[in-house]
N, C-alpha and C positions, 0 to 999 in steps of 0.2 A: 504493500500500500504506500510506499516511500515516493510512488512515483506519481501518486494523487497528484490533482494541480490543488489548491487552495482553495479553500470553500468561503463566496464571499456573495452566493447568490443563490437565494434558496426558492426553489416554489411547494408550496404547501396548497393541497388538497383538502378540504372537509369545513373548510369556513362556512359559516359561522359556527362554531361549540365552543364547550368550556377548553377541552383539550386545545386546540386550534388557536384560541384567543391565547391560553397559556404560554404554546410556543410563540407564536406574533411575536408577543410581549419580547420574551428572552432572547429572540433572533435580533429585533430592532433594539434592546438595550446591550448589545451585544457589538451592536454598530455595524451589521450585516445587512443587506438587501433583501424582501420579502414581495414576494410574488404570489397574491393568492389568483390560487384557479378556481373559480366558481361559474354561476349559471349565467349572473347576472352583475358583470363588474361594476357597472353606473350605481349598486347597494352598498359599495364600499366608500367609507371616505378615505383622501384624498389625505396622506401624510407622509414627510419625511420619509426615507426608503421603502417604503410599503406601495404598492401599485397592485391593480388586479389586472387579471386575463377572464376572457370566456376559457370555459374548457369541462369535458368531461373524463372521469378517469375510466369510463366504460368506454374507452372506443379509442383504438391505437395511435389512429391518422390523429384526433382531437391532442392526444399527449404529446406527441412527436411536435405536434404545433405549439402547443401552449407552453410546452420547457424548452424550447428552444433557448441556449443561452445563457441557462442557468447552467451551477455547479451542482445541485443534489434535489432531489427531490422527496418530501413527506408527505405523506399519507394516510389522513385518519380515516383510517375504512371502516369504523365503529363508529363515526361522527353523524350528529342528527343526522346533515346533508346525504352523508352515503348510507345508512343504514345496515351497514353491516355486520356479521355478527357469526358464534359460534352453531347458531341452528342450522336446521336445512334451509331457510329463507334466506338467511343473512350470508349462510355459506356460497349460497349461488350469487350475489352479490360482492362479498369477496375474491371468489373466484373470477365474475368476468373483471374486474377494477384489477387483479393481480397480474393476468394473462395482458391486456391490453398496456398496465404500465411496462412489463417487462420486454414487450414487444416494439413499444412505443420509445421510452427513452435509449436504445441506441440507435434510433434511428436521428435520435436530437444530440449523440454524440454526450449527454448525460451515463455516469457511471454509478451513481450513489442515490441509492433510495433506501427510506425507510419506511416499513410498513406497518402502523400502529393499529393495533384491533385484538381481537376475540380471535386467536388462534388456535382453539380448540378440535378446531380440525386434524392437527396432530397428533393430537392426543389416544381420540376415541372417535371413531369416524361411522360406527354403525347404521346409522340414520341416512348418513348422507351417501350422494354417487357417487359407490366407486371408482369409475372411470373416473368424473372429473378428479376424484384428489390425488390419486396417481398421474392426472395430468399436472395437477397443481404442482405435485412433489417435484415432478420431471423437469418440469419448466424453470423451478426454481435450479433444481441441482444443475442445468445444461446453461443457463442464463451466464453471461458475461459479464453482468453487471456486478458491485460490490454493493448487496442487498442485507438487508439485517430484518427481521421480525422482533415489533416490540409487542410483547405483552400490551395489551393498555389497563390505564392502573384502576385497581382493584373500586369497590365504591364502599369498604365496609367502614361503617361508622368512627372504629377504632384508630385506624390507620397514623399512622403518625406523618405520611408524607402531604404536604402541601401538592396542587397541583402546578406549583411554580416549582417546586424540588424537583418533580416527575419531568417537568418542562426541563431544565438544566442536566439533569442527566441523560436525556435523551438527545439533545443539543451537543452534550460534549461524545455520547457515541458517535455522531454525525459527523463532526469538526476533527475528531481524532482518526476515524477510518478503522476504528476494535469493532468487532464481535460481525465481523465481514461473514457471509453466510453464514449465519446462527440465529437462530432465539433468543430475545434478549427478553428476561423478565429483570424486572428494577427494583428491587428490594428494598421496602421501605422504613425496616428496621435498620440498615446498612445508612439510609440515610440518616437516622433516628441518630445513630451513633458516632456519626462525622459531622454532625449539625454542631458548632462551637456553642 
């Protein structure tokens, strides 16, 4: 990964949500560039390095246009906007937003994606088709890209992480080029314990 160029331009999928707004946040106080892609760019206001695109992350041609340019791209594929998720509903929504990015960003010469959601398809797959999650698996493991899957964080009452901690540690998987083909869960006790 030594040979990454510098991440100083990001597009994020799934605006508006909580998660979504969290990164914003940490990207732009970071002094980085933020590109959201959504339906409807004229709903975004207008600030310091933040700009929108049209753009869907269901549909290859769409991504390949809309990240044009950028250095990495995120995606919260469990955001209101995408509805994605660990059932069979949200799986098949997953699946086509996963296929389409991974198809889409080399053709935008983008290398770095992170894919934030309900990965439970990993896990325990009974419900869902077969075929497609061994196509998912495939696609992933054949894919050229340096992809990461993040857990997205937990919603239990207890939790000790901010979703501004979950924002910063997902930021600096991004910036640093770690846990390149893997599952990233983000542990919020780890955070618990390095919080000063």
């Amino acid at each position: 990964m030594s040979d990454q160029r510098p991440i100083e331009k990001i597009a994020l999928y799934g605006a508006p949500d909580k998660i979504t707004d969290a990164l914003q946040e940490t990207l732009l106080e970071r002094g980085l560039q933020v590109i959201l892609i959504v339906d409807d760019p004229t709903d975004i206001a207008a600030r310091p390095k933040l700009s929108a695109k049209s753009g869907t992350p269901f549909k290859a041609d769409s991504v390949a246009r809309a990240v044009a340019g950028v250095d990495a791209v995120i995606a919260v594929l469990n955001s209101r906007q995408l509805r994605a998720g660990g059932d069979a509903a949200g799986f098949e929504r997953t699946y086509d937003a996963t296929i389409a990015l991974l198809e889409g960003l080399p053709t935008a010469q983008v290398e770095r994606l992170l894919l934030i959601g309900v990965h439970g398809w990993l896990d325990s797959n009974e419900a869902l088709p077969a075929e497609k999650v061994e196509h998912l698996q495939h696609s992933l493991h054949k894919s050229p890209l340096s992809w990461t899957l993040v857990d997205a964080p937990g919603t239990e009452p207890n939790a000790f992480m901010t979703l501004q901690q979950y924002a910063c540690s997902v930021i600096d998987q991004c910036l640093q080029g770690t846990s390149v083909k893997q599952r990233l869960y983000i542990d919020p006790r780890l955070q618990a314990e390095e919080a000063p």
